[in-house]
Each structure stands twice: as C-alpha cells, then as structure tokens.
C-alpha positions as CSV (number, residue, x, y, z in Angstrom):
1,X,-36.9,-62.9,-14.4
2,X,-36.3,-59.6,-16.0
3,X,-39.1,-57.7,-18.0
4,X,-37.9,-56.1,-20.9
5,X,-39.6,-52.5,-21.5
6,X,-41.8,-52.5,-24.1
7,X,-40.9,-50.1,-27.2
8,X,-42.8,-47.6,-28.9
9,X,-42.0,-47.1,-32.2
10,X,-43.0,-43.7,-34.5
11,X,-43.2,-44.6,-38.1
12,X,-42.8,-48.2,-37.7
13,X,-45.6,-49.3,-41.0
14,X,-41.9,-49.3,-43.3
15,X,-38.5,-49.1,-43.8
16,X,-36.4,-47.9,-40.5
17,X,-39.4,-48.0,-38.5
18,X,-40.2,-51.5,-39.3
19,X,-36.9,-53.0,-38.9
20,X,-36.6,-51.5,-35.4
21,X,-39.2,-53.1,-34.7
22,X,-38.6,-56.3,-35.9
23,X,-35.2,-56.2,-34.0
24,X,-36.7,-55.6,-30.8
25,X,-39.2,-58.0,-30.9
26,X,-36.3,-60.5,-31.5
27,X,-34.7,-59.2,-28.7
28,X,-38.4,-60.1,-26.8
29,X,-39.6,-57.0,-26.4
30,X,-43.6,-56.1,-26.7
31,X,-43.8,-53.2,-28.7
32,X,-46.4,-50.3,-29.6
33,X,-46.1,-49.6,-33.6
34,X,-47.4,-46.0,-34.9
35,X,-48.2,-45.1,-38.2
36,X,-50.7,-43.3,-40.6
37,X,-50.3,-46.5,-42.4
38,X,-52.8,-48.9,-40.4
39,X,-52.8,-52.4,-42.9
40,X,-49.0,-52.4,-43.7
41,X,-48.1,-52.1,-39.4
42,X,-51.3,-54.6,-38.9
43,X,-49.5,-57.4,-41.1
44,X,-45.8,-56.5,-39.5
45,X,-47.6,-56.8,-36.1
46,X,-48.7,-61.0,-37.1
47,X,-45.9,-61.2,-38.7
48,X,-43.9,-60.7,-35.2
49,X,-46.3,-62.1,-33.1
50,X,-46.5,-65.6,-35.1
51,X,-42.5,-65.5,-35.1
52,X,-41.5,-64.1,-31.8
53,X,-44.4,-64.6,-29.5
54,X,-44.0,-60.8,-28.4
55,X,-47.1,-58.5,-27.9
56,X,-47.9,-56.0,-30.4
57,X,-50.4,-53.0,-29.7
58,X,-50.6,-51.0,-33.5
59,X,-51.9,-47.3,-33.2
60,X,-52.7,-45.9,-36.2
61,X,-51.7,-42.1,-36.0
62,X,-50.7,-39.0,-37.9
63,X,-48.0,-37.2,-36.0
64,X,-48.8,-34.1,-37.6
65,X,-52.3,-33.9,-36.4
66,X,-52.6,-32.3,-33.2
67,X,-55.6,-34.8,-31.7
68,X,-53.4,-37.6,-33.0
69,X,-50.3,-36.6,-31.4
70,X,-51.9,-36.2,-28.2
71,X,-53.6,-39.4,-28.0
72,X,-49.9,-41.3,-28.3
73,X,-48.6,-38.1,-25.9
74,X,-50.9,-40.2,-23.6
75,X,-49.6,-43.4,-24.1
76,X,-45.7,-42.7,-23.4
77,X,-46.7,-40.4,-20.4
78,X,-48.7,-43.0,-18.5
79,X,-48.1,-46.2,-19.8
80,X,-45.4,-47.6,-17.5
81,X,-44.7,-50.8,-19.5
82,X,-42.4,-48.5,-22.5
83,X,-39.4,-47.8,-21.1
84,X,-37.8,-47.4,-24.6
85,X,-39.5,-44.4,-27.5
86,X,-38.0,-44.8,-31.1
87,X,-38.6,-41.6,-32.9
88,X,-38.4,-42.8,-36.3
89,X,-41.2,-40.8,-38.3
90,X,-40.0,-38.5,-40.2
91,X,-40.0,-36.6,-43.7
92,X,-38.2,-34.3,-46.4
93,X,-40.4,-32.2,-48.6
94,X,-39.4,-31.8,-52.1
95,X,-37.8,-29.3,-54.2
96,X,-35.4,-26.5,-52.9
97,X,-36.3,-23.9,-50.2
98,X,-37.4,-20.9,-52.4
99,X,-39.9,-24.4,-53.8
100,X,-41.1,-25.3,-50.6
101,X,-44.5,-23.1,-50.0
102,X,-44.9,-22.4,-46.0
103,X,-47.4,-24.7,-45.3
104,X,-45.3,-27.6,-46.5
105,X,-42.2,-26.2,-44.3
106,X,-44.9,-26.7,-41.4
107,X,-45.4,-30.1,-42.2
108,X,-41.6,-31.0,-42.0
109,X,-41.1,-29.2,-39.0
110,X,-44.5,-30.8,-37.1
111,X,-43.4,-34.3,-38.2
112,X,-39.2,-34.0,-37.4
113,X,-39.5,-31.6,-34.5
114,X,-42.3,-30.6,-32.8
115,X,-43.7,-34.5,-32.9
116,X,-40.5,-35.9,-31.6
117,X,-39.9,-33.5,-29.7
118,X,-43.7,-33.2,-27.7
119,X,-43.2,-37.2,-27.5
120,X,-40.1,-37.2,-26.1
121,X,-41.0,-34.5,-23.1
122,X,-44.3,-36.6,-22.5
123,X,-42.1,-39.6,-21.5
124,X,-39.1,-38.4,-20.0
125,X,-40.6,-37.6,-16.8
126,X,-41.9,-40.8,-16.4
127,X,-38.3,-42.4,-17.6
128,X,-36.5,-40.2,-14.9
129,X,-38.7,-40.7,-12.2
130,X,-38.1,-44.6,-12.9
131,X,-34.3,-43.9,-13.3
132,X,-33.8,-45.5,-16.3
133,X,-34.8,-45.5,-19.7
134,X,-33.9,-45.0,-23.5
135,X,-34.9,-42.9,-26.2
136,X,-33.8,-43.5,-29.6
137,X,-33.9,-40.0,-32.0
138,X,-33.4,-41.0,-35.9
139,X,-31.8,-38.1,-36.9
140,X,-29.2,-37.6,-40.3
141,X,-26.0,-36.5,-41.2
142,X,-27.5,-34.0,-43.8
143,X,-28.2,-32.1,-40.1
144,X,-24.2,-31.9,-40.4
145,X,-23.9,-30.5,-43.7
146,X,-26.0,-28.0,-45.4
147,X,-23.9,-28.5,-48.5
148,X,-26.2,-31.0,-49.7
149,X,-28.9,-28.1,-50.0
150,X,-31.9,-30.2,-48.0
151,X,-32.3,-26.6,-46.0
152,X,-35.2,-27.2,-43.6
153,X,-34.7,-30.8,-43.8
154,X,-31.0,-30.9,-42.7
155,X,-32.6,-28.2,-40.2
156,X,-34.7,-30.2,-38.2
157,X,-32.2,-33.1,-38.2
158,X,-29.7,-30.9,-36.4
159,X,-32.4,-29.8,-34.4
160,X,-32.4,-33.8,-33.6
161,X,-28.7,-34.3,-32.9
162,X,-29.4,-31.0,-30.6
163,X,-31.6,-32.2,-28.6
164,X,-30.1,-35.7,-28.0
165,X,-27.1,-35.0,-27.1
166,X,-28.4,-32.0,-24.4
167,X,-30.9,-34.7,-22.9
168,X,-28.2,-36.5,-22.3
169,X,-26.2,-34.1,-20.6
170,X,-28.9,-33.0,-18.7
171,X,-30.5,-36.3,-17.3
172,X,-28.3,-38.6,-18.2
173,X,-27.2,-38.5,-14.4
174,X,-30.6,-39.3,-13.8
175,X,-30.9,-42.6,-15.6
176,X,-32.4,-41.0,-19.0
177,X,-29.8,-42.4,-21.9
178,X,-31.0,-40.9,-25.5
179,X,-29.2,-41.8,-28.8
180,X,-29.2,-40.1,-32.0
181,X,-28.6,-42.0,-34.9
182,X,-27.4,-40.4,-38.1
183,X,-27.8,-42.4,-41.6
184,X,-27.0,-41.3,-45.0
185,X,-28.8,-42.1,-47.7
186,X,-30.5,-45.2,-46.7
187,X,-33.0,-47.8,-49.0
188,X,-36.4,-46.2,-48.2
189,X,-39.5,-44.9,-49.1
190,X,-38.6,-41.2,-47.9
191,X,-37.1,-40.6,-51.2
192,X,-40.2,-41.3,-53.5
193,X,-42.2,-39.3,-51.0
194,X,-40.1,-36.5,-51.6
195,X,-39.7,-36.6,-55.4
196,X,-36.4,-38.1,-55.5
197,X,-34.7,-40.9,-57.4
198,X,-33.0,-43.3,-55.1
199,X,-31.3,-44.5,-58.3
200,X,-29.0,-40.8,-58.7
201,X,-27.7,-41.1,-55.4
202,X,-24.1,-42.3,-55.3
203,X,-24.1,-44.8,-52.3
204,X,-27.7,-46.4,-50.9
205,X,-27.4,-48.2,-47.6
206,X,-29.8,-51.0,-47.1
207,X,-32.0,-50.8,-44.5
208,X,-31.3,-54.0,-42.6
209,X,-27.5,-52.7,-42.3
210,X,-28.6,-49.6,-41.0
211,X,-30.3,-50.7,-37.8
212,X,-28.3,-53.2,-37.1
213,X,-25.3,-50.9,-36.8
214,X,-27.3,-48.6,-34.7
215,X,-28.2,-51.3,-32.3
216,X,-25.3,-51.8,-31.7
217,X,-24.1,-48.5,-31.2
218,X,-27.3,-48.3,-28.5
219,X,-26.1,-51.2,-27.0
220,X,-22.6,-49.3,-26.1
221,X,-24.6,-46.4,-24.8
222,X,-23.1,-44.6,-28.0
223,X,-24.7,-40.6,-27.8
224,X,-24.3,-40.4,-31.7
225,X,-24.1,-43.3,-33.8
226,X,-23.0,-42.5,-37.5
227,X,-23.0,-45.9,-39.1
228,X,-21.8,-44.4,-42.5
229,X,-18.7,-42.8,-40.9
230,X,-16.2,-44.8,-41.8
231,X,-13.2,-43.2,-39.4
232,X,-15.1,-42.8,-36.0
233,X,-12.0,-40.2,-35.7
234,X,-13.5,-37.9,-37.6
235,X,-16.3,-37.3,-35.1
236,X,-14.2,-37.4,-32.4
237,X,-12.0,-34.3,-33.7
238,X,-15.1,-32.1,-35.0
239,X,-16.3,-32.9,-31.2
240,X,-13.2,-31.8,-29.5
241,X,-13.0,-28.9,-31.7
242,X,-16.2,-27.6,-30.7
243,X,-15.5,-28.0,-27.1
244,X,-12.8,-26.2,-27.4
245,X,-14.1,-23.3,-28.5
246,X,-17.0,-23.4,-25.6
247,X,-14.3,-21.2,-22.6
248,X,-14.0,-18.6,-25.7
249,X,-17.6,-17.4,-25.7
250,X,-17.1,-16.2,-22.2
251,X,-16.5,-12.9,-23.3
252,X,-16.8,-8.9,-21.9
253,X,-16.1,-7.6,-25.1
254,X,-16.6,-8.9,-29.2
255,X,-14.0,-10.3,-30.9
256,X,-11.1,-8.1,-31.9
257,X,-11.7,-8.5,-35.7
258,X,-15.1,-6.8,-35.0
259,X,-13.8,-3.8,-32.4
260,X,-10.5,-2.9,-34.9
261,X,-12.9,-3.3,-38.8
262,X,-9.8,-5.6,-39.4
C-alpha cells in the first residue's frame, strides 16, 4: 500500500489554514498543524483525529520569531514523512503605506516572505533529493494589481507568485511541483486583523469554496490557480504576453524612445 506524505501546514489554527487541513486529512493524510494559536489547532487536531483516524502533530509557532521559525525549519528539512508544505500563514497590516510605521512593514514581510520563503528552501532539498514532492504557496491576486492600493501587501504576494512559478521552472524537472494559489477576498479573519470590514467589500468567497477549488487545481498540477477568475483565458493571454516580450530584453543598446528623447 501506498503512504501518503504527511502535510505541514503554516497557519492552519483558522480559516484557509484549517480547511487545508481538514481536506487532507480526508484525503488520509497525517498532517503537522502550525500556528501561534495553540487551543483553536489543538481542538481541529481531535476534531480530525476522531473523524478521520489520521495523525496530527500541532506545533505551536510564531513565524515571525526567528527561534520559532527555525525550530519548524528543522522539521521540513529532516523529517522525511512531509512530502507536502502548505504555506498558508500570512498577514496584511492596516492603513495605507505612508500609515504603516517600518516595523510593522517588517512584520508583513517576515510573515509573507521571508517565513515562506526560509521554509520552503529548508525542504526543497530534501523534496528533490526524493524526486517528488509538493509545495502549496497561498499567495493573492492583489499581487496582480496594485490598483487596489494594499502596497506592501500586494508586494509580498507577488513576491509569492514569483517564486512559485521560478521553483517550478527550475526543479520542476527534478520532481519538485509548487503551486500558487491566488484568492480574492475570501471569508476570514485576515480582514479584522487588519482593520477592515469584510462587510464593504463587494464579493466575499467562502472559505470552503476556496480550497476546494484549489485542490483541485493542485490535483491538475495547475502552477497558478485563480479560483476567482472566471475566464481562465484571461490568464492565459497576460501569460503569453509576457513571454513574448522575454527575446526583447536581449538588448545592445536602450530602447529607441530613450536614445532619440522621443
């Protein structure tokens, strides 16, 4: 028989976090849950355990602290039973950039990038070396449009999307397969922490609908799943416009526009 690898999930005490891990544990999978949040993930954890028979290992953690981060560094580097790393932690700060004092910009970009990002390189050797693998990246589509004016937030999404889709040029070969999943404004607790009303917003996903439409993008190997996008053309022609432009950077001289003052 099989074994399924066991996931490791980053902000799994609530709302994206906690479904993931709810839908890999009915998938059978044993799962690691991390969070600051210890009670909430040890009552998901019997909750799963009574219903699914899976095992669940809770670690509580805050991503942003350096001796925390390390410790779960530790665990996806040399524990061989997670073959699959769900960086779902994640947070917006409030107010507008010129709001936002430095150390709170810090905070955003510990928790969004250099967390998932310091997680991610502690397992992909292991992952590589194994040849085979997954790594799911919860990114957003605000890291497509800095219209909305969430600056360092949208920032560190595309930052996110970035990274995904290089892994996955890079190692895919090698049996790596990472996925970035992009929601909209989705039914969670993200907005109260960041002093937002989730009643203003226009459309609110629910939370249930989210994952389950990013499973099933992971299960076709999707790179970037957009489970809002409503016309998957639309992706596919902002994609082919950007490749097209990648044999036109190749050049001696700047643009003509630049030489000329036209």
């Amino acid at each position: 028989m099989t074994v399924k690898p066991a996931v490791l999930i980053t902000g799994a005490s609530t709302g994206i976090g906690a479904v993931y891990a709810d839908r890999f544990a009915k998938r059978g999978h044993d799962l690691v849950l991390v969070a600051r949040d210890k009670a909430r993930m040890d009552s998901l954890a019997a909750r799963l355990r009574e219903e699914t028979g899976v095992s669940v290992d809770v670690l509580q953690a805050d991503l942003t602290d350096a001796g925390d981060l390390a410790r779960i560094e530790s665990r996806v580097r040399d524990d061989a039973s997670i073959g699959i790393l769900v960086n779902n932690a994640g947070m917006s700060g409030t107010g507008t950039f010129l709001e936002q004092a430095p150390d709170a910009v810090s905070q955003v970009i510990n928790l969004n990038i250099t967390a998932l990002a310091r997680l991610t390189s502690a397992i992909t050797p292991r992952l590589v070396q194994a040849g085979t693998g997954s790594i799911i990246n919860v990114a957003s589509v605000v890291g497509l449009a800095p219209e909305l004016q969430m600056t360092v937030y949208g920032a560190t999404k595309a930052f996110v999307l970035f990274l995904s889709q290089g892994l996955n040029i890079e190692l895919g070969a090698k049996g790596l397969y990472v996925q970035a999943v992009l929601p909209a404004a989705t039914r969670t607790e993200i907005w109260e922490r960041s002093g937002k009303r989730i009643e203003d917003l226009p459309a609110v996903m629910e939370v249930d609908d989210l994952v389950d439409a990013a499973l099933v993008g992971f299960d076709r190997r999707e790179t970037v799943t957009i489970p809002p996008l409503p016309d998957e053309d639309q992706w596919k022609a902002l994609e082919a416009a950007r490749l097209a432009m990648l044999p036109n950077f190749r050049q001696v001289l700047p643009a003509a526009r630049y030489r000329n003052g036209v």
